[in-house]
DSSP file (Angstrom, degrees, kcal/mol; ACC not computed):
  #  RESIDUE AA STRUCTURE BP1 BP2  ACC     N-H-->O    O-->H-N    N-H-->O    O-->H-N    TCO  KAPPA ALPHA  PHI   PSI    X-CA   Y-CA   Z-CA
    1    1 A X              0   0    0      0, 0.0     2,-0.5     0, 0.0    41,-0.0   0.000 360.0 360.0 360.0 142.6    8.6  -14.7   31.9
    2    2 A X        -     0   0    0      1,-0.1    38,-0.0    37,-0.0     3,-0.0  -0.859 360.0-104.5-113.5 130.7    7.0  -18.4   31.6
    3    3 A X        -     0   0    0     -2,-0.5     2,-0.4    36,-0.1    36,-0.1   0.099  44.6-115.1   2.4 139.0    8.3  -21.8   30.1
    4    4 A X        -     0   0    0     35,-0.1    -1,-0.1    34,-0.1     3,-0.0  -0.990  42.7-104.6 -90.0 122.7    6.5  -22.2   27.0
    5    5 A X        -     0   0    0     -2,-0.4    -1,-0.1    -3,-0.0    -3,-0.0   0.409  46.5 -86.2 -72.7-178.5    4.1  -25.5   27.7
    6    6 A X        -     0   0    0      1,-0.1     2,-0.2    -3,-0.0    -1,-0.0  -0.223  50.7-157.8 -57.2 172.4    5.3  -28.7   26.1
    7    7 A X    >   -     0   0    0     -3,-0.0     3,-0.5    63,-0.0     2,-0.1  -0.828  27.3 -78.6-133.9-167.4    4.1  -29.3   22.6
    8    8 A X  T 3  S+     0   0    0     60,-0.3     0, 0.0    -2,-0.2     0, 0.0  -0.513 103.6  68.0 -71.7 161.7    3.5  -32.5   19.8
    9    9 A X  T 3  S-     0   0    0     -2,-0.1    -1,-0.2     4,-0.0     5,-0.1   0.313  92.9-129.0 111.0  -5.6    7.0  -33.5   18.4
   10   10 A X    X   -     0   0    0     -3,-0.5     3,-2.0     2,-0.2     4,-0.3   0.233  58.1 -30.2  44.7-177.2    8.6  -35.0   21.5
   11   11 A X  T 3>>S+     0   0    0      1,-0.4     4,-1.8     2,-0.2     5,-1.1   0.816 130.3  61.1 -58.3 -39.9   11.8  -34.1   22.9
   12   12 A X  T 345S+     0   0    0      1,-0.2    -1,-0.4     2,-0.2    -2,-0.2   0.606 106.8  47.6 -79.0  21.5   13.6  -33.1   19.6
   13   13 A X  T <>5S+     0   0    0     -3,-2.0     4,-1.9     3,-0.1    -2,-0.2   0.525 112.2  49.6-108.2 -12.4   11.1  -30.4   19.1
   14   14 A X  H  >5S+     0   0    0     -4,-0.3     4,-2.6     2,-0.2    -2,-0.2   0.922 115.8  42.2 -83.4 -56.7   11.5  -29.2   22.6
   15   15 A X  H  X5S+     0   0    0     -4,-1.8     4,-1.3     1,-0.2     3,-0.3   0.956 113.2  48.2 -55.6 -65.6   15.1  -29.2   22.3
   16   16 A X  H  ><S+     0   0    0     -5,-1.1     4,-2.6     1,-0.2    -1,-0.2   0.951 121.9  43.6 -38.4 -68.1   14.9  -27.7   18.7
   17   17 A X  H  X S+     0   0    0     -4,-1.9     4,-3.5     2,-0.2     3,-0.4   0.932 111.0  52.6 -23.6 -57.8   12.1  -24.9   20.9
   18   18 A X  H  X S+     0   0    0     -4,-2.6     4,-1.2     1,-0.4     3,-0.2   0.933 106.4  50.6 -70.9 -55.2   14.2  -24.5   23.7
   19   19 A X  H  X S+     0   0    0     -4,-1.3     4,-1.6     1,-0.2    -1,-0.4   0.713 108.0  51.1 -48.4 -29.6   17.4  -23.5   21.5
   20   20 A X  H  X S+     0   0    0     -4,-2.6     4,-4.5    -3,-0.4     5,-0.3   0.829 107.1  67.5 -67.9 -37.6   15.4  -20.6   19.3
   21   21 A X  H  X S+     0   0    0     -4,-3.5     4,-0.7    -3,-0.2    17,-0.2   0.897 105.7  35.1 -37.3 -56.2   14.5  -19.6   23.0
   22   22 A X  H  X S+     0   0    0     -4,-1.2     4,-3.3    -3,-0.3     5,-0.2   0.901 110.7  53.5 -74.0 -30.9   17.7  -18.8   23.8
   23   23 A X  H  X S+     0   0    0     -4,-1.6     4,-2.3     1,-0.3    -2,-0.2   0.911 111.4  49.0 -55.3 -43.1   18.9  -17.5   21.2
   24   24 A X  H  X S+     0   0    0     -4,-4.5     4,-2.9     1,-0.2    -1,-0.3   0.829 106.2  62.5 -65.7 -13.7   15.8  -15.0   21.0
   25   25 A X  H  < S+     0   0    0     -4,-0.7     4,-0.4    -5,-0.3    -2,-0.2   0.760 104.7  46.2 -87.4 -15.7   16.6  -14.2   24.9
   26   26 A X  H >X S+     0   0    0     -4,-3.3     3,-0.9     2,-0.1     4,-0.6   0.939 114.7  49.6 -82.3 -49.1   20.1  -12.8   24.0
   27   27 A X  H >< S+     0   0    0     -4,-2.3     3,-0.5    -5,-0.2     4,-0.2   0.943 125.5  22.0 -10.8 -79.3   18.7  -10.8   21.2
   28   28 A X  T 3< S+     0   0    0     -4,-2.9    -1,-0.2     1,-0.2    -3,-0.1   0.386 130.9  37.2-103.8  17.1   16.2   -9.3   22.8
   29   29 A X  T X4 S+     0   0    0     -3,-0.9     3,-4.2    -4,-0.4    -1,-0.2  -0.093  78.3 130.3-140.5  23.9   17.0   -9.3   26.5
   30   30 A X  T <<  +     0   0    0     -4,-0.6    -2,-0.1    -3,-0.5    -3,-0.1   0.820  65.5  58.7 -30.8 -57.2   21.2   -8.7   26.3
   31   31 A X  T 3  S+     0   0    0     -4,-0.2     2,-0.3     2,-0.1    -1,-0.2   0.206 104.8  61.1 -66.9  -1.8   21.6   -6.3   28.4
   32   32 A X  S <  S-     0   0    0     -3,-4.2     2,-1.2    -6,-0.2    -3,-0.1  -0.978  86.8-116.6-141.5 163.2   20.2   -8.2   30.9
   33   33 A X        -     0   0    0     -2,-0.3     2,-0.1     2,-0.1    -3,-0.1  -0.698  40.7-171.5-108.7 137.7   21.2  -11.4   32.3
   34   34 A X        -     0   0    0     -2,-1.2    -8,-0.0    -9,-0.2    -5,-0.0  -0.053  23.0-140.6 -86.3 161.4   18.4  -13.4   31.4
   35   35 A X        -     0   0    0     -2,-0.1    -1,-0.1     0, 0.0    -2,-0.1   0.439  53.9-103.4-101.3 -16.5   17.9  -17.2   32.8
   36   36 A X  S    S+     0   0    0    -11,-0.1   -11,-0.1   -15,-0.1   -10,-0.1   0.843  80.7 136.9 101.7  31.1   16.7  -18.2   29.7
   37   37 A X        +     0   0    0    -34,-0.1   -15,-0.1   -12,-0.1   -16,-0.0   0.228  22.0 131.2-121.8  17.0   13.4  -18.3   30.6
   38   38 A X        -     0   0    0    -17,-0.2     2,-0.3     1,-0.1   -34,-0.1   0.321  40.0-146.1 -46.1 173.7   11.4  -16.8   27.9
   39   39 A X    >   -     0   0    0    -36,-0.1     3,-2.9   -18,-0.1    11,-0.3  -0.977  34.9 -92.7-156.7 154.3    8.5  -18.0   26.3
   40   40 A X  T 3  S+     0   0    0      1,-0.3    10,-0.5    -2,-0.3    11,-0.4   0.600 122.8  35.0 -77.1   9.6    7.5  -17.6   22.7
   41   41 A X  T 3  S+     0   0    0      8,-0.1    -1,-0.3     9,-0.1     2,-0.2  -0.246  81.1 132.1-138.0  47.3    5.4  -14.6   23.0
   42   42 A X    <   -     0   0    0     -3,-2.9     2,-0.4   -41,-0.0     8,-0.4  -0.561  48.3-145.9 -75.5 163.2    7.5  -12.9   25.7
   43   43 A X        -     0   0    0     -2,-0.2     6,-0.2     6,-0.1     5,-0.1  -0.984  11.0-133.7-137.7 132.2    8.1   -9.1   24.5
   44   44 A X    >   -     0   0    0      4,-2.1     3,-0.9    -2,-0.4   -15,-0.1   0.044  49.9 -91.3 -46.3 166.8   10.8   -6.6   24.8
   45   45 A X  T 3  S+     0   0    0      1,-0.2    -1,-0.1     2,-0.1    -2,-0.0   0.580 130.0  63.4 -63.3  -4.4    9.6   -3.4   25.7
   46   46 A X  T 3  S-     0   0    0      2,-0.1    -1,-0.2    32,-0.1    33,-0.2   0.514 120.1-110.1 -78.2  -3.3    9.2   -2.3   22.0
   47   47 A X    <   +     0   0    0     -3,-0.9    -2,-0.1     1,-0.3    29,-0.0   0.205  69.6 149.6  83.8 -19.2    6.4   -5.3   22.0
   48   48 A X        -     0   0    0     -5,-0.1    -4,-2.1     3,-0.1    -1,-0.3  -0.051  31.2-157.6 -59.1 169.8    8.3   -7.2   20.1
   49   49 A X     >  -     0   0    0     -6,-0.2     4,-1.2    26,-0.1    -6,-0.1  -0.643  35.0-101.6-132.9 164.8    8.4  -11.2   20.2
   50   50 A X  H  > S+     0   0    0    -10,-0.5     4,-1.8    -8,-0.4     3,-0.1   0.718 122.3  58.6 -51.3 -30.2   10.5  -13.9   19.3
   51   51 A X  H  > S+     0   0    0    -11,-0.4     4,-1.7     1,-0.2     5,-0.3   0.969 110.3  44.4 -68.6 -59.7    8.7  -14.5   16.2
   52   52 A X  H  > S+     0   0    0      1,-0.2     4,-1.8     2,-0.2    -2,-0.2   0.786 105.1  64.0 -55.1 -25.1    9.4  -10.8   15.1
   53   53 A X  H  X S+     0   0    0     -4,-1.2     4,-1.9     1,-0.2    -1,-0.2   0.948 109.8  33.9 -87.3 -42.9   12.9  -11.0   16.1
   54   54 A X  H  <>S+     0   0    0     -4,-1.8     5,-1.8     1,-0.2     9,-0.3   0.521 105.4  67.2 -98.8  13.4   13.9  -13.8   13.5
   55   55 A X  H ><5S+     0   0    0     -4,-1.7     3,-0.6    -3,-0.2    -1,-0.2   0.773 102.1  53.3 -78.4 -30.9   11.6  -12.6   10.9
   56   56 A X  H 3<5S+     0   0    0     -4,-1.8    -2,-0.2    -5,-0.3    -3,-0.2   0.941 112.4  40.7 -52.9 -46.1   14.2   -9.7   11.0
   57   57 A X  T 3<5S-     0   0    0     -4,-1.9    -1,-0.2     2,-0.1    -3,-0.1   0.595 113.3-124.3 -65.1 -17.2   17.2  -12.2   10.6
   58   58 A X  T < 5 +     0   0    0     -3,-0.6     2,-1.0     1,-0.4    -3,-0.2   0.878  53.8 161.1  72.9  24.3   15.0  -13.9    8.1
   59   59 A X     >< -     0   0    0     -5,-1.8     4,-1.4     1,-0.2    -1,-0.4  -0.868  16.3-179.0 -71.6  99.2   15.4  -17.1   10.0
   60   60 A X  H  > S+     0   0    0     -2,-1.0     4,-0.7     2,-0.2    -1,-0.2   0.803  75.1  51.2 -97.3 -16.7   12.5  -19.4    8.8
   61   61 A X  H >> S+     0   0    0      2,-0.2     4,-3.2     3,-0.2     3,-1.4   0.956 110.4  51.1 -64.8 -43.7   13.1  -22.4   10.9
   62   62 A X  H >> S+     0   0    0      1,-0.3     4,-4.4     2,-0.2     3,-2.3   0.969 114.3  37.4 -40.5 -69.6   13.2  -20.5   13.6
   63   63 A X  H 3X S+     0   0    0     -4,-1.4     4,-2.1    -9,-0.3    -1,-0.3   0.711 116.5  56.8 -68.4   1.8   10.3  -18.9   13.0
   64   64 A X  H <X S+     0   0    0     -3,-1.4     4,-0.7    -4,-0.7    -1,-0.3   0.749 107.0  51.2 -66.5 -48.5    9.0  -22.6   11.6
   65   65 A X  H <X S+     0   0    0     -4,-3.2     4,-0.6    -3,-2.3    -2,-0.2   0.674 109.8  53.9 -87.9 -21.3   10.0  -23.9   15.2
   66   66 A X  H  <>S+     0   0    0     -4,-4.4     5,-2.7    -5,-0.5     3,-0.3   0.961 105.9  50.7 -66.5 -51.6    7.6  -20.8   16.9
   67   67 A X  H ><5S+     0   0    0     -4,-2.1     3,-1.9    -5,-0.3    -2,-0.2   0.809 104.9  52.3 -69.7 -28.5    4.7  -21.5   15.1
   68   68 A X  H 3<5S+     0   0    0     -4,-0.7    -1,-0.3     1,-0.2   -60,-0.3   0.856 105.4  56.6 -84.7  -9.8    4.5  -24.8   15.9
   69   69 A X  T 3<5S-     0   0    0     -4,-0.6    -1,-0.2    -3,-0.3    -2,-0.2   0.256 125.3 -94.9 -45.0  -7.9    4.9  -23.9   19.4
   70   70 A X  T < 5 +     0   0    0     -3,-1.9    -3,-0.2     1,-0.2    -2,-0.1   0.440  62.6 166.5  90.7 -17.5    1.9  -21.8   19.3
   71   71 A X      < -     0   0    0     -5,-2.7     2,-0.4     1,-0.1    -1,-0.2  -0.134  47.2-101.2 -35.0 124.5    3.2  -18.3   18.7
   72   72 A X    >   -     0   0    0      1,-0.1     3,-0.9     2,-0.1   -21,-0.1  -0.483  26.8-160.7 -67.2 129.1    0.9  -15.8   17.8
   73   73 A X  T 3  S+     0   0    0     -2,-0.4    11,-0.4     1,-0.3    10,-0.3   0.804  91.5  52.3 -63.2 -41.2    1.0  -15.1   13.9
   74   74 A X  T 3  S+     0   0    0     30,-0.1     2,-0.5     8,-0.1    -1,-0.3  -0.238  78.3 151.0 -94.9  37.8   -0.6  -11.8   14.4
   75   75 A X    <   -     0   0    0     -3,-0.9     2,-0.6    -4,-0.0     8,-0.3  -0.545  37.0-139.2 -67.8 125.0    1.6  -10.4   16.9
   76   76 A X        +     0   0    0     -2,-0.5     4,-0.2     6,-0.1     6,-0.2  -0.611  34.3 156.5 -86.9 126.0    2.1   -6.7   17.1
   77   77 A X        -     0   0    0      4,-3.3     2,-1.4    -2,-0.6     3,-0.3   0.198  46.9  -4.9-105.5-152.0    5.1   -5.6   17.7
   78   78 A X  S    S+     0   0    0      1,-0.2    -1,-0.1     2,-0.2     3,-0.1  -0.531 139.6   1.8 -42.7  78.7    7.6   -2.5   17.3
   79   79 A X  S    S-     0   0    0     -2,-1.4     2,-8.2   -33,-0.2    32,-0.3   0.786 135.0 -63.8 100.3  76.8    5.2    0.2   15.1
   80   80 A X  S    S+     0   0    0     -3,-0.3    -2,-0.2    -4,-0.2    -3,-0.2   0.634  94.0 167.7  40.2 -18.0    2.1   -2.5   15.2
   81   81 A X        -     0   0    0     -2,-8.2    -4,-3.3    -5,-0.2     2,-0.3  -0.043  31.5-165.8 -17.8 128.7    4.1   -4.6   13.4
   82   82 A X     >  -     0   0    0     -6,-0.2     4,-2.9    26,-0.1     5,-0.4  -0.803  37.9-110.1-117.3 176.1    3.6   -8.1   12.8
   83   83 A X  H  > S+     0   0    0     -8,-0.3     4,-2.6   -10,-0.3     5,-0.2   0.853 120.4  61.8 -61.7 -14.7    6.2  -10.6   11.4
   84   84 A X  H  > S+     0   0    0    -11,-0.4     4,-1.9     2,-0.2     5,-0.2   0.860 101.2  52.7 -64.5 -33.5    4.1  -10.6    8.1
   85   85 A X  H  > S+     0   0    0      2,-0.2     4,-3.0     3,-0.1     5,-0.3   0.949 115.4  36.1 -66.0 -63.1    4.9   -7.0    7.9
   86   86 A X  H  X S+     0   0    0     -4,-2.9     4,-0.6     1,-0.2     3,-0.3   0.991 113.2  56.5 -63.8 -53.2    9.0   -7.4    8.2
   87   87 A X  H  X>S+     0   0    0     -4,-2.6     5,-2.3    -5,-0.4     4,-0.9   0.927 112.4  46.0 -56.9 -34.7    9.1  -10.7    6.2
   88   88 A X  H  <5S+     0   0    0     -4,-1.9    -2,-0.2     1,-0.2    -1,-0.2   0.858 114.3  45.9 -79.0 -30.9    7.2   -8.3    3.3
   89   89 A X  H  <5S+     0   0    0     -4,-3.0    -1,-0.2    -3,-0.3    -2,-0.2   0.366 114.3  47.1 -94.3   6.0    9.5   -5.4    3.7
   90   90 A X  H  <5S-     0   0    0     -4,-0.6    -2,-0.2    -3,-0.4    -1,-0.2   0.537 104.2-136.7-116.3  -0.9   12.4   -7.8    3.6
   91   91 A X  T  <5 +     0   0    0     -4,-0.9     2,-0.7    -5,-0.2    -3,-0.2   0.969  46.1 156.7  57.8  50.8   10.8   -9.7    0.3
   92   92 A X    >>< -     0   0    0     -5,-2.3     4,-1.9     1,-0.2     3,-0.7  -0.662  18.8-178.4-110.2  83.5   11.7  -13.1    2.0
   93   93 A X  H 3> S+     0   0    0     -2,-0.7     4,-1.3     2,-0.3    -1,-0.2   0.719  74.6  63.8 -78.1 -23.4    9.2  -14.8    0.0
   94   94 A X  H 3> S+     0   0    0      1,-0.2     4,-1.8    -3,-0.2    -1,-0.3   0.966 112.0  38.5 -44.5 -63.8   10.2  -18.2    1.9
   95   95 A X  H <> S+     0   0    0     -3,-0.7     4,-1.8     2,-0.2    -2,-0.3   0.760 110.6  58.9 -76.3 -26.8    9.0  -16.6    5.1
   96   96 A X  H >X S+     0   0    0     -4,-1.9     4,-1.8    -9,-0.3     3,-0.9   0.955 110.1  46.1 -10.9 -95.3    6.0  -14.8    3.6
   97   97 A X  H 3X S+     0   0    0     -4,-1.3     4,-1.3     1,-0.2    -2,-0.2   0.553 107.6  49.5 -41.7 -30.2    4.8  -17.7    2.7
   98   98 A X  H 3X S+     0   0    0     -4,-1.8     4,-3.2     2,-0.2    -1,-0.2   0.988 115.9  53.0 -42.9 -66.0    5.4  -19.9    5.9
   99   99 A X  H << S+     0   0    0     -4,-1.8     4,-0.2    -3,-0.9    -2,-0.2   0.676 113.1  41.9 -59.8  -8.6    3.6  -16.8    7.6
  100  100 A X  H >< S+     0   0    0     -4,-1.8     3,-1.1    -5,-0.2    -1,-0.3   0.907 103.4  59.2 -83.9 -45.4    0.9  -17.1    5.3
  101  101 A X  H 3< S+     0   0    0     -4,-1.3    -2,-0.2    -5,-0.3    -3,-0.2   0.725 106.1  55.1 -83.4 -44.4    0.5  -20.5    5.2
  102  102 A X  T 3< S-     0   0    0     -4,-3.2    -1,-0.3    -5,-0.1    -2,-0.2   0.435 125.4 -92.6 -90.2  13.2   -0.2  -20.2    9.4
  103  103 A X    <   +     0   0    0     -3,-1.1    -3,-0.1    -4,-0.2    -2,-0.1  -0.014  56.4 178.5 120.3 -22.5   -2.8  -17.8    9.0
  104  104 A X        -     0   0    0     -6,-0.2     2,-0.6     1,-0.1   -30,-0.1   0.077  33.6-129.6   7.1 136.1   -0.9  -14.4    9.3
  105  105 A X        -     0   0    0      1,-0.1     3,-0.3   -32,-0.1    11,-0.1  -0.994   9.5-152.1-106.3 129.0   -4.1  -11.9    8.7
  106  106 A X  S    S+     0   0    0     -2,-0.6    11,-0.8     1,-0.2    12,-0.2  -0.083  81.3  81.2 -92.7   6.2   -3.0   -9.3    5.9
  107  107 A X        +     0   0    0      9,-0.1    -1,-0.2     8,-0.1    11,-0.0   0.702  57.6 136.6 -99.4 -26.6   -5.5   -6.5    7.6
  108  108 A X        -     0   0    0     -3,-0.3     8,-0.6     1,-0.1     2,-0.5  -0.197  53.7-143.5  20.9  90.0   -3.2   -5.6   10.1
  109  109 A X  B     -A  115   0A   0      6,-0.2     6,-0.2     1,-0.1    -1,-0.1  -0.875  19.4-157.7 -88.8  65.1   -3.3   -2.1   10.4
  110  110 A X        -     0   0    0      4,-2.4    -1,-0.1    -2,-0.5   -30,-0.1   0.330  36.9-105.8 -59.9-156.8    0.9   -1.0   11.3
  111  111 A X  S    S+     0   0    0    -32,-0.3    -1,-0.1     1,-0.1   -31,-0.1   0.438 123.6  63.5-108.7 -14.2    1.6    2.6   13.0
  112  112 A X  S    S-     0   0    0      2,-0.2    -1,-0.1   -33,-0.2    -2,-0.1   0.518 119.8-116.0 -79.2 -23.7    2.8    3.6    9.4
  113  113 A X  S    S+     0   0    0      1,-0.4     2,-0.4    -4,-0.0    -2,-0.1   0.660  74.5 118.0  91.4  18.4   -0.5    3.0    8.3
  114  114 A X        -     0   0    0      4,-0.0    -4,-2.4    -5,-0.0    -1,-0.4  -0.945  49.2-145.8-128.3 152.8   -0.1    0.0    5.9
  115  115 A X  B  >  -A  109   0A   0     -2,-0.4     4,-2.3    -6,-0.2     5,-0.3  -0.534  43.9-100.0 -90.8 168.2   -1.7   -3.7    6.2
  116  116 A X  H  > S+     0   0    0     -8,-0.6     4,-1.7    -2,-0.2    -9,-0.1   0.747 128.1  57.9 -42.5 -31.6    0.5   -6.5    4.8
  117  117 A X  H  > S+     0   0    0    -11,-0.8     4,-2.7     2,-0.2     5,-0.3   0.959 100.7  58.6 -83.4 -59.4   -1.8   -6.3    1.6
  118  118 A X  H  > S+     0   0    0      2,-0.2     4,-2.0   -12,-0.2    -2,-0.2   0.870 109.2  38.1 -24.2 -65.3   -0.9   -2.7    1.3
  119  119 A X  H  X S+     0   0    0     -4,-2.3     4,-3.4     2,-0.2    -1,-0.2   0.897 112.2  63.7 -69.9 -38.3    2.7   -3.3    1.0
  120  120 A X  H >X S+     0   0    0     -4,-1.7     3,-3.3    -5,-0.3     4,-1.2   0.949 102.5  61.3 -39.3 -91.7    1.8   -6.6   -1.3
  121  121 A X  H 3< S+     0   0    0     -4,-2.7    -1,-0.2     1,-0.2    -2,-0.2   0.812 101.9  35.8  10.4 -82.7    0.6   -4.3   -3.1
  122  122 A X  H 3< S+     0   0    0     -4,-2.0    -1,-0.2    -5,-0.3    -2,-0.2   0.697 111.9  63.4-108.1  15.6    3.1   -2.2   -4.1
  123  123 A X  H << S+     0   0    0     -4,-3.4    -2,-0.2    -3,-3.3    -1,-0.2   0.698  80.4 178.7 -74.0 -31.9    5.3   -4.9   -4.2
  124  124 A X     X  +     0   0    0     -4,-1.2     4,-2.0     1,-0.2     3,-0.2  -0.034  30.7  88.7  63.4-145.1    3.5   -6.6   -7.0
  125  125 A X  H  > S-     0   0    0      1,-0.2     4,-1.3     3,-0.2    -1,-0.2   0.221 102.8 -57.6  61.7 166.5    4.9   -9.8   -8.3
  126  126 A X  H  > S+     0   0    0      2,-0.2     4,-1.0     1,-0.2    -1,-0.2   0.740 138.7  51.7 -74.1   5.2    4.6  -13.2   -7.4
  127  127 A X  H >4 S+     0   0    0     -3,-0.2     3,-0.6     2,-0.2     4,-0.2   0.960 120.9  44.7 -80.1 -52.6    5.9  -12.3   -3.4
  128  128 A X  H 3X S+     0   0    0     -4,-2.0     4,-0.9     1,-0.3    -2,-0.2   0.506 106.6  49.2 -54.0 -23.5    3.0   -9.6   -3.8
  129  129 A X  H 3< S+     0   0    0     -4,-1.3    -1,-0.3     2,-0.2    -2,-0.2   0.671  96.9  72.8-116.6  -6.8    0.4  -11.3   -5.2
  130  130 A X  T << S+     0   0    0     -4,-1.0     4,-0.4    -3,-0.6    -2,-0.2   0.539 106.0  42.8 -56.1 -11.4    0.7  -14.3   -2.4
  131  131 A X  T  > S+     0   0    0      1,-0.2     4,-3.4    -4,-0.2     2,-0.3   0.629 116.3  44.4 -85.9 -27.8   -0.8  -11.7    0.1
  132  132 A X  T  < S+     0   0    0     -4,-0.9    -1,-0.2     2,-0.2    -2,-0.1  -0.457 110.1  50.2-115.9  62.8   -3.2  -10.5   -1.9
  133  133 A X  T  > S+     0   0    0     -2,-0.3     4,-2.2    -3,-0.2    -1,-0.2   0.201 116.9  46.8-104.5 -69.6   -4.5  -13.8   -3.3
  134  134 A X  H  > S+     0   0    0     -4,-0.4     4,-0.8     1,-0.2    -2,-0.2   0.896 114.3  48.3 -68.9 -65.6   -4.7  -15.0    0.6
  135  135 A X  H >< S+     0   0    0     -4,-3.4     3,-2.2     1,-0.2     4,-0.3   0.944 112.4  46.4 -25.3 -69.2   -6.6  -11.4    1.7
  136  136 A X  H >4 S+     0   0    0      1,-0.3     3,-2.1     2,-0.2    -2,-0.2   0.980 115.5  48.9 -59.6 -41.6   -9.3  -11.6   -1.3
  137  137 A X  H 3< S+     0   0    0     -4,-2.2    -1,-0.3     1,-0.2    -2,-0.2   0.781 106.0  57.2 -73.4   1.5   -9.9  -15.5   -0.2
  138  138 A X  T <<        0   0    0     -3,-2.2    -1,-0.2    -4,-0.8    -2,-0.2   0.325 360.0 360.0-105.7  10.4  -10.3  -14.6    3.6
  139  139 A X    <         0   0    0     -3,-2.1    -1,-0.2    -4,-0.3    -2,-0.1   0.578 360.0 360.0-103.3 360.0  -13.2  -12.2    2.8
């Protein structure tokens, strides 16, 4: 696993990086002992990524401090998942929107068979109707 390269934001935003780095490399590499050398779109063997791991905790600086690193938005993960998918089935409209906001794509296809829009959907509301206002303007 590689260093993630430097970014804008000077040393307090690599420091800020580097700690959500570790933190995802005990998550999602525990059981082994890790150097800490992860990167933000290393993946467990489920595929998931750091960015999926703290849309599960509902962390949004973390995942605040990924995306500006360059994480991929669309990453597929555990079932095709992406973090748009887990932030919508956890109704964390903070992190929706973040993910939204960096481009997330809401066509996604999971292994369940639903996009981000899908679940928007039958979420309704205003959490709901912030994916599917984003979808209908990306066509």
């Amino acid at each position: 696993m590689s260093r993630s390269p430097r970014r804008k934001g000077g040393a307090d935003a690599d420091a800020r990086l580097q700690a959500v780095l570790r933190a995802a490399a005990e998550i999602m590499f525990s059981a082994e002992a890790d150097d800490g050398s992860i990167g933000v779109n290393s993946r467990t063997l489920e595929g998931d990524t750091p960015l999926h791991v703290f849309a599960w905790r509902g962390e949004v600086e973390s995942v605040r401090v990924l995306l500006d690193a360059s994480a991929d938005v669309d990453a597929l993960g555990d079932m095709d998942e992406t973090a748009l998918h887990i932030a919508l089935r956890q109704q964390n409209e903070a992190l929706v929107r973040l993910l939204v906001d960096a481009g997330a794509r809401t066509t996604i296809c999971s292994e369940f068979g639903e996009t981000a829009q899908d679940i928007a959907h039958r979420l309704g509301g205003p959490l709901g109707m912030l994916v599917v206002d984003r979808g209908a303007r990306r066509k």
